[in-house]
C-alpha positions in Angstrom: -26.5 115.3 43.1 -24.3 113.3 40.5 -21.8 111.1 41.6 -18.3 112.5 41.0 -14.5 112.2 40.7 -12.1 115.2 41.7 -8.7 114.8 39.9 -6.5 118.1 40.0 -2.9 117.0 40.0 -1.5 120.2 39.3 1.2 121.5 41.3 0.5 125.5 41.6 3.8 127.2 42.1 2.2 131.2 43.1 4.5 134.5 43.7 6.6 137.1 42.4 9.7 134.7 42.6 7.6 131.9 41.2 9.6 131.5 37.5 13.3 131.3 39.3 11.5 127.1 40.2 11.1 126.9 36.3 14.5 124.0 35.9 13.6 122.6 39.5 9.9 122.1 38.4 10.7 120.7 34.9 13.4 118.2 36.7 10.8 116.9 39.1 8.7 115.9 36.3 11.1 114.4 34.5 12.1 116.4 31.9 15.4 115.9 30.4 14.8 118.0 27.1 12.2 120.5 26.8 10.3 122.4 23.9 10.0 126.2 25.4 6.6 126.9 23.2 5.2 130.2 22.8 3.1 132.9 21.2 4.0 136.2 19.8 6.7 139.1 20.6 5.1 139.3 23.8 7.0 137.0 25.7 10.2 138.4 23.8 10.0 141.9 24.6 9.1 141.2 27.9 12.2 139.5 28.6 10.2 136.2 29.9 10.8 133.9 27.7 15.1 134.5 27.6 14.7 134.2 31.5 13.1 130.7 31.2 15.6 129.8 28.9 18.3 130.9 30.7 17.2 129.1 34.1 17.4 125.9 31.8 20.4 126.4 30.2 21.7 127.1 33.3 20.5 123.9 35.5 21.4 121.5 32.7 18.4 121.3 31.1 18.5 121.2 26.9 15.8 123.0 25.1 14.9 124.1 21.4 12.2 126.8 21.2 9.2 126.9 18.8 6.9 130.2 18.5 3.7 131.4 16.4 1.2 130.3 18.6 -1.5 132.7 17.9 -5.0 133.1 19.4 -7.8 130.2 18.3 -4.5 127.9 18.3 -4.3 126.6 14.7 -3.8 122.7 14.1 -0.7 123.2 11.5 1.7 124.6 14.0 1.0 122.1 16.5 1.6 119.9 13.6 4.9 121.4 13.1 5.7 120.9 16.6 4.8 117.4 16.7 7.5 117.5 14.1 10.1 118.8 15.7 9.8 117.2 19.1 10.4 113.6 17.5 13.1 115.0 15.3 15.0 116.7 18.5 13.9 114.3 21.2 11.8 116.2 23.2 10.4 114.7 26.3 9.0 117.8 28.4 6.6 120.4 26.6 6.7 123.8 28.5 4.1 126.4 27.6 5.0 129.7 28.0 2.0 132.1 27.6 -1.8 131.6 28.0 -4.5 129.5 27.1 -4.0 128.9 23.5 0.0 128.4 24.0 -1.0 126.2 26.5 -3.3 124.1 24.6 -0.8 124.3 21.6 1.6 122.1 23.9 -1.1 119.7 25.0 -1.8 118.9 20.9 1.8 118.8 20.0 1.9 116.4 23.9 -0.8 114.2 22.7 0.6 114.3 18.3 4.6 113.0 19.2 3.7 109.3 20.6 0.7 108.6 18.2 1.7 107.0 15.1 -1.7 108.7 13.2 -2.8 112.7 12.7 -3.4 114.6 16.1 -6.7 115.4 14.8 -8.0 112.1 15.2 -8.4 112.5 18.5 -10.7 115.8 18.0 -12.7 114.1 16.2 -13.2 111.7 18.6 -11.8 109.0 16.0 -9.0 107.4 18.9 -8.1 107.9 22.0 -4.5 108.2 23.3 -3.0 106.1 25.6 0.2 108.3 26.2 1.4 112.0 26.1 4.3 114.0 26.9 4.5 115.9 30.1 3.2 119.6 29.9 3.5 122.2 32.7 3.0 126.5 31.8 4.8 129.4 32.7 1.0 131.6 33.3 0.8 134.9 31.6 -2.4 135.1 30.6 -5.4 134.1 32.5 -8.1 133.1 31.5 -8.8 129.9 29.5 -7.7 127.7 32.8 -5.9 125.1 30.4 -2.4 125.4 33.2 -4.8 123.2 35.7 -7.9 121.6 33.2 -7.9 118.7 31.3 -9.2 120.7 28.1 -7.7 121.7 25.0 -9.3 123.6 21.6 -7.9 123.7 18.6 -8.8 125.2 15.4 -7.7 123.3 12.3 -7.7 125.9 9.2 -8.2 123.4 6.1 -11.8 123.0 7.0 -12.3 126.3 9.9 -13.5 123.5 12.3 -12.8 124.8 16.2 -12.9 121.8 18.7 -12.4 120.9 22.1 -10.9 117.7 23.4 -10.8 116.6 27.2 -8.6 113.9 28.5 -7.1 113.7 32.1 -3.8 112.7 30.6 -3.9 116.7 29.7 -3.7 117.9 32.7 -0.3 120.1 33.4 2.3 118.8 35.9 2.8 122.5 37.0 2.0 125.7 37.0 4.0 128.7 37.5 1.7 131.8 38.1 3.5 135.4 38.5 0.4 137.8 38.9 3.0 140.6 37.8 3.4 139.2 34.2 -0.2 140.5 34.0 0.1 144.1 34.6 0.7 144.8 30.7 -2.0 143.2 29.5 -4.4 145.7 27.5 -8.2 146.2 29.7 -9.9 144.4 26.6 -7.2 141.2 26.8 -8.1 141.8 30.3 -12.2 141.6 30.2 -12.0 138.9 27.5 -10.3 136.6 30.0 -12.4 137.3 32.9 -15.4 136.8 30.4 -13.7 133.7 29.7 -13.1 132.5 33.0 -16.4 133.0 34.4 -18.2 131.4 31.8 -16.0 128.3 32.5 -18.0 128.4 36.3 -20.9 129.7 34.4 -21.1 126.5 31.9 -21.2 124.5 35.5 -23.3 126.6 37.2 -26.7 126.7 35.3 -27.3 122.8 35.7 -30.8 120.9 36.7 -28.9 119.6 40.1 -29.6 122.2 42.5 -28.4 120.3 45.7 -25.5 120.5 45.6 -25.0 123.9 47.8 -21.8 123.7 48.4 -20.7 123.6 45.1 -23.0 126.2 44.3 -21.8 128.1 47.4 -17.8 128.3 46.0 -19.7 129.1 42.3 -21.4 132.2 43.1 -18.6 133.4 45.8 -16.1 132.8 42.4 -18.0 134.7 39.8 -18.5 137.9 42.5 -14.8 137.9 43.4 -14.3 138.4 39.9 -16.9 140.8 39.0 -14.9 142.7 41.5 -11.8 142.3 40.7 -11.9 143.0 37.0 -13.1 146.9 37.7 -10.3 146.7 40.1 -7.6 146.1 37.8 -9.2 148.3 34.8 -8.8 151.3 37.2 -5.5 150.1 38.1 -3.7 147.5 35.8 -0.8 146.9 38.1 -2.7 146.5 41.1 -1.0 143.4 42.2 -3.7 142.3 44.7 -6.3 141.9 42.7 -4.4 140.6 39.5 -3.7 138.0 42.0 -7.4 137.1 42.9 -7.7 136.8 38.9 -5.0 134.9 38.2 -5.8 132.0 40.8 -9.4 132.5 39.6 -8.9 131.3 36.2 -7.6 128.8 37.6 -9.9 127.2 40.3 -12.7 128.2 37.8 -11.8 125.7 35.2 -9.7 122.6 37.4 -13.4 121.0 37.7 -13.8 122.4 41.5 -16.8 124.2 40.4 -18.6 121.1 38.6 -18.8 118.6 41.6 -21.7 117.1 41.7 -23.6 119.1 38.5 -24.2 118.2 35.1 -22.4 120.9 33.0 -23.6 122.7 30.0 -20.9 123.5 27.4 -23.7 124.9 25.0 -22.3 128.9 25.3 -19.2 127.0 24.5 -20.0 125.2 22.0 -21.9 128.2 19.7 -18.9 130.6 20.5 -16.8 128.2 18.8 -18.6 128.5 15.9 -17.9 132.0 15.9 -14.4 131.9 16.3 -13.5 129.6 14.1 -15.7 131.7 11.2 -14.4 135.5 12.4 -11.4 134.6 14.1 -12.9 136.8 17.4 -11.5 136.8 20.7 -13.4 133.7 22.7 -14.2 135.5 26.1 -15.8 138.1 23.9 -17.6 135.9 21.4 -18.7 133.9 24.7 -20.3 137.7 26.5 -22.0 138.1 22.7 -23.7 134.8 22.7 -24.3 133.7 26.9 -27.4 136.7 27.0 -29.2 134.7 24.1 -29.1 131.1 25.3 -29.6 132.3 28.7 -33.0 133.8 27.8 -33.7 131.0 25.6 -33.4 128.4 28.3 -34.3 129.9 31.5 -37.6 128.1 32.0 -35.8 124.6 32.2 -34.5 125.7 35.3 -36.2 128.9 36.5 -35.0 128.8 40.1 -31.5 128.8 39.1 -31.6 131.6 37.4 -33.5 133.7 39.9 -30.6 132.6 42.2 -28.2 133.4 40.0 -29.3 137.3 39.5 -29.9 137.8 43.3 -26.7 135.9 44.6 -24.0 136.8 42.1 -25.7 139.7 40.4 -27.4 141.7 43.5 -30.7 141.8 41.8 -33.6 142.5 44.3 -35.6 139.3 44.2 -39.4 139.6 43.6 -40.9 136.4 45.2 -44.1 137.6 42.9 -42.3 137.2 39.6 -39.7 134.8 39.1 -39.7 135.1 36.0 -39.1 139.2 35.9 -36.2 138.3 38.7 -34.6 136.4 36.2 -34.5 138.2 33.0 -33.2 141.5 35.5 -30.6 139.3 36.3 -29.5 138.8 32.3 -30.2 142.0 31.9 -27.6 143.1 34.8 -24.7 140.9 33.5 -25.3 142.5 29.8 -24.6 145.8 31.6 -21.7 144.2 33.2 -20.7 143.2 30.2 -20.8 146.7 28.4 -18.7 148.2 31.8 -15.9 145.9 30.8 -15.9 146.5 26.9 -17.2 143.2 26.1 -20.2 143.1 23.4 -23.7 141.9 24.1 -24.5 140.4 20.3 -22.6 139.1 17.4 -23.6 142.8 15.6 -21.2 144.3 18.5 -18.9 141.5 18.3 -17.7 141.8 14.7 -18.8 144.8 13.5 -21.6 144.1 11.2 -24.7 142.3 10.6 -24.6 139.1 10.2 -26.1 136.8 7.5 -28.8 133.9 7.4 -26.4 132.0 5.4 -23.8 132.8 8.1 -26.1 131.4 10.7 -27.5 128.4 9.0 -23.6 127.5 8.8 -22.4 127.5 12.1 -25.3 125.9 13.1 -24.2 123.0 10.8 -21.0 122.9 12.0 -21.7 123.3 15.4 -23.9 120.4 14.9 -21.2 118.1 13.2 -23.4 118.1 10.0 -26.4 117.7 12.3 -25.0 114.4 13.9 -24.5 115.7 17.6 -26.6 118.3 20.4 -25.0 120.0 22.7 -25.9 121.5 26.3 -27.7 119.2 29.4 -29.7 122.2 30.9 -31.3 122.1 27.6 -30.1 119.8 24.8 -30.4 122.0 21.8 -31.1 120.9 18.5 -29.8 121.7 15.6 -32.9 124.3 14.9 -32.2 125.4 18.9 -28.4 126.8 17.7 -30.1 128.7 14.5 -32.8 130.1 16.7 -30.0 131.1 19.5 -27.5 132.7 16.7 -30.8 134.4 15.6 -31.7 135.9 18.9 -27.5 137.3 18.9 -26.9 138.8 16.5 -28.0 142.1 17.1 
């Protein structure tokens, strides 16, 4: 068991009537003037967004807005909005949206007090000592950035995707309306329980296997939302069970699920890759990729994944072959996979074959020009990502 440090100072604010706390919240925190930051037309047609607005406007509270945000959050808008916080005095960032608005506002947050480029810190060239407050306004869940310390952002010049974690990022609040979910289309839908999962998932498959409880809340997570996810594809405004998803993305990426264990990241890590090079939707790319390194690194920790296919799977367990136990358990989450929409390769992710060259170059830039591993259940070389890509495409 690893020694560990809990820190999950969000302030969850759950319901129908949730968004009416929006000026209250923003007050509390200290937030005096606030960029509203969001994605597309979504939030717009909706009627969301001119509700937050006009809850501000109403309490006192000054704002300027500043939209675009679109999936795989690009560096140059956050740019822009480092911009136009210093020029308009901006001391509150509210997100409005999902996990790439929300990790929008924690670049633009970290970019407005740091005299250098944002994208230092990405690169792991600085580290800041200040940020502006962030808090969300949930509409999409999945990526867990409204209660993690994480954020991901993809910086077009050079198609480089990457993740930064500092607890400075974590949110003040939340505001979490499982109805602002209903409209969300099944594949949005299955990509951000794909998503969420994996974020457990990453945490789950570790070499520490004594920590039960953990393990215990893990496995009881990822089944909830194997559950809920048919629920709400037979339903889409089946408020219960948006709920259970909603709060799942949630508890699934605030670090609950990781005390004690060494995480992995690796799925992570590849996907990336993937993104940044075809611009795919990252709970998908993440069910095209997990079947591959899951195969390819089973045998580090073969118990874990026989646990793993009888516990949150329902695969019968044959005590006379672990190893058959455990490649039935892959073998029932692709098929999971499939039941929601989401692809099993990189051939099904994008459409067609990819190419050796294609491979060979995510590899190197997943590898920071073969400078870096990545995973702890099995540290992969830079020959490990090529032979994983090769395994997924299909």
């Amino acid at each position: 068991m690893k020694d560990f440090i809990y820190y999950a100072p969000t302030e969850v604010v759950f319901g129908e009537q949730s968004e009416e706390q929006v000026a209250l919240l923003v007050k509390r925190y200290g937030g005096t003037k606030v960029l509203v930051h969001y994605g597309g037309q979504s939030a717009v047609r909706s009627g969301l967004l001119d509700k937050i607005c006009g809850l501000l406007k109403e309490s006192g509270v000054a704002y300027v807005t500043l939209g675009g945000v679109v999936p795989n959050p690009h560096l140059s808008l956050a740019q822009k909005g480092i911009d136009l916080c210093r020029q308009e005095g901006i001391d509150f960032i509210l997100a409005v949206g999902g996990g790439s608005v929300i990790d929008s506002a924690k670049c633009i947050a970290y970019g407005v007090p740091y005299e250098g480029n944002v994208w230092d810190f990405f690169q792991g060239k600085a580290q800041p000592e200040k940020m502006l407050p962030v808090a969300s306004v949930l509409t999409i869940p999945a990526a867990g950035s409204e209660m993690s310390e994480a954020c991901v952002i993809t910086n077009e010049n050079n198609g480089m995707k990457i993740g930064y974690s500092n607890r400075l990022a974590r949110p003040k609040f939340a505001i979490m309306n499982p109805r602002r979910t209903f409209t969300l289309p099944p594949y949005q839908t299955a990509a951000g329980v794909t998503d969420m999962m994996m974020h457990t998932m990453e945490r789950y498959f570790t070499k520490d296997d004594d920590m039960d409880l953990t393990t215990d809340i893990a496995e009881a997570m990822l089944r909830n939302m194997k559950n809920a996810i048919f629920a709400v594809l037979k339903n889409p405004e089946d408020y219960r069970y948006r709920a259970q998803i909603m709060w799942g993305g949630s508890l699934m990426h605030n670090g609950l699920t990781g005390c004690g264990v060494a995480d992995d990241w690796a799925t992570h890590q590849l996907e990336h890759e993937l993104s940044a090079m075809f611009d795919v939707t990252h709970g998908a790319g993440l069910a095209a990729v997990w079947p591959s390194w899951a195969r390819y690194v089973m045998h580090e920790n073969l118990r874990r994944f026989v646990r793993f296919a009888v516990n949150v799977m329902d695969v019968p367990n044959d005590f006379t072959d672990p190893e058959g136990t455990a490649l039935r358990g892959i073998e029932a989450m692709e098929r999971f996979y499939h039941a929601i929409g989401m692809p099993i390769n990189i051939k099904e992710l994008i459409g067609k074959d990819i190419t050796d060259e294609e491979i060979k170059e995510m590899a190197r830039k997943c590898s920071r020009d073969y400078q870096r591993t990545c995973g702890q259940l099995k540290v992969l070389q830079v020959e490990d990502m090529e032979a994983i890509y090769q395994m997924a495409r299909g």
